[in-house]
N, C-alpha and C positions, 0 to 999 in steps of 0.2 A: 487226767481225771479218770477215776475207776467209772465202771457200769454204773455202780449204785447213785454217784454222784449227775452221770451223763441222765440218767435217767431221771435223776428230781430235778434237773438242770432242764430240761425239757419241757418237761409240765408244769416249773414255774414260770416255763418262757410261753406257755399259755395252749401248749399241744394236750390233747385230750390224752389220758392215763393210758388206753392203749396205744395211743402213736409214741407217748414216751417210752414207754418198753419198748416196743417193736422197730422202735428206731433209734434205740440204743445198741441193739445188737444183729441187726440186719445188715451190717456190709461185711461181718462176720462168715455168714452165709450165703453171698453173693446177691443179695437183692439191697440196692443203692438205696439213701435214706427217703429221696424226693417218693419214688415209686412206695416204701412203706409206710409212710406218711398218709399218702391217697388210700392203700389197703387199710391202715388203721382208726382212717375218721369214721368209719361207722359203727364202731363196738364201743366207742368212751362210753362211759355214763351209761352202764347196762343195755350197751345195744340200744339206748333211748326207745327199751321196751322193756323195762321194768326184767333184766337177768341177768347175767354173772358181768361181775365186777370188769371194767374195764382192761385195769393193770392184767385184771386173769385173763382175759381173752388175747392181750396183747402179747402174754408169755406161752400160751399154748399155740401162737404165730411163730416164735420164735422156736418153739419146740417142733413144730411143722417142720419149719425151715432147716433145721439140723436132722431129724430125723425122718421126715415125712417119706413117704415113698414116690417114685416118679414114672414105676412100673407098675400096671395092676396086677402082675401075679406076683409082686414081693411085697409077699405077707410079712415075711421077716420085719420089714422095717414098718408095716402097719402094726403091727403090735407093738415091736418099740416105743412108737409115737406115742401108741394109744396109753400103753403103762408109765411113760412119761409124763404123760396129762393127768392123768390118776395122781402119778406120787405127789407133782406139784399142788393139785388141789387139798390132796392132805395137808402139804405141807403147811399151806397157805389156810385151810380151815383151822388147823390147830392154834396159828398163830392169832386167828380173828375170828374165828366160831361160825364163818362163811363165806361163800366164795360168792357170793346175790349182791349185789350193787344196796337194793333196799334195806337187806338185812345189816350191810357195814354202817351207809347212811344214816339209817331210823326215818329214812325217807323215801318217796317215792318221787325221785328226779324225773321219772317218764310223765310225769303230771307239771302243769302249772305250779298248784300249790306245791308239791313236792319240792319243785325245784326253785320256788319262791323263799320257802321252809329253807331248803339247804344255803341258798345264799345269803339269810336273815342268819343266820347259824353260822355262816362261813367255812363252812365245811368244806368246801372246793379247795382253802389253802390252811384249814387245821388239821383236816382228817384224810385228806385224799390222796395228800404227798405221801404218807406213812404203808398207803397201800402200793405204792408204787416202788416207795424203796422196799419194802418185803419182796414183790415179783422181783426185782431184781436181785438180792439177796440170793430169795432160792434159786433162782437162774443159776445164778455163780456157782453156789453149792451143787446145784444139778449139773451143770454142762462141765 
């Protein structure tokens, strides 16, 4: 099973959109799934504060992870990082017109209603997978 697959394979098994990224491609990078699973429950669902999309947060982890830096004076690979998370987020806005949880939605999940709205709508398995296989898409293309 490729990324793209592991990853919708994930979040239909009920992990929030960034833990499906982020634990799609994490033993890649030496951080085992169980530990990115724990770093990835608090970003699903816009940070369950109303901001960037899950899957995005969960690919800008995995963009950490390959490029991050692990000294403070290698800037070299602070900027890597940093223009990686750029290009991704174009990528990902050209595709969907934004990288904001609410704006993908038309909902505001960090709310009751919002997240009432979303599940009357069923958004969570008509629209959510779609963002997920994108982050992983670009991934591939990216890494």
């Amino acid at each position: 099973m490729g990324n793209v697959d592991n990853a919708a394979a994930m979040f239909k098994e009920g992990f929030s959109c960034s833990q499906a990224v982020l634990g799609t491609y994490c033993e890649r990078y030496g951080l085992d799934k169980k530990q990115a699973c724990k770093i990835g429950s608090g970003f699903g669902g816009g940070m369950h504060i109303d901001q960037a999309c899950g899957a995005v947060t969960g690919a800008f982890m995995v963009i950490g992870l390959k490029y991050g830096r692990t000294r403070a004076d290698d800037v070299e690979a602070k900027m890597k990082t940093a223009r990686s998370v750029v290009e991704f987020a174009k990528k990902f806005k050209a595709r969907h017109g934004s990288v904001g949880c609410t704006e993908l939605l038309g909902c505001n999940i960090s709310t009751l209603e919002g997240f009432e709205e979303a599940k009357k709508k069923d958004l969570f398995k008509q629209v959510c997978p779609k963002y997920v296989i994108s982050a992983a898409e670009i991934l591939d293309e990216m890494l």
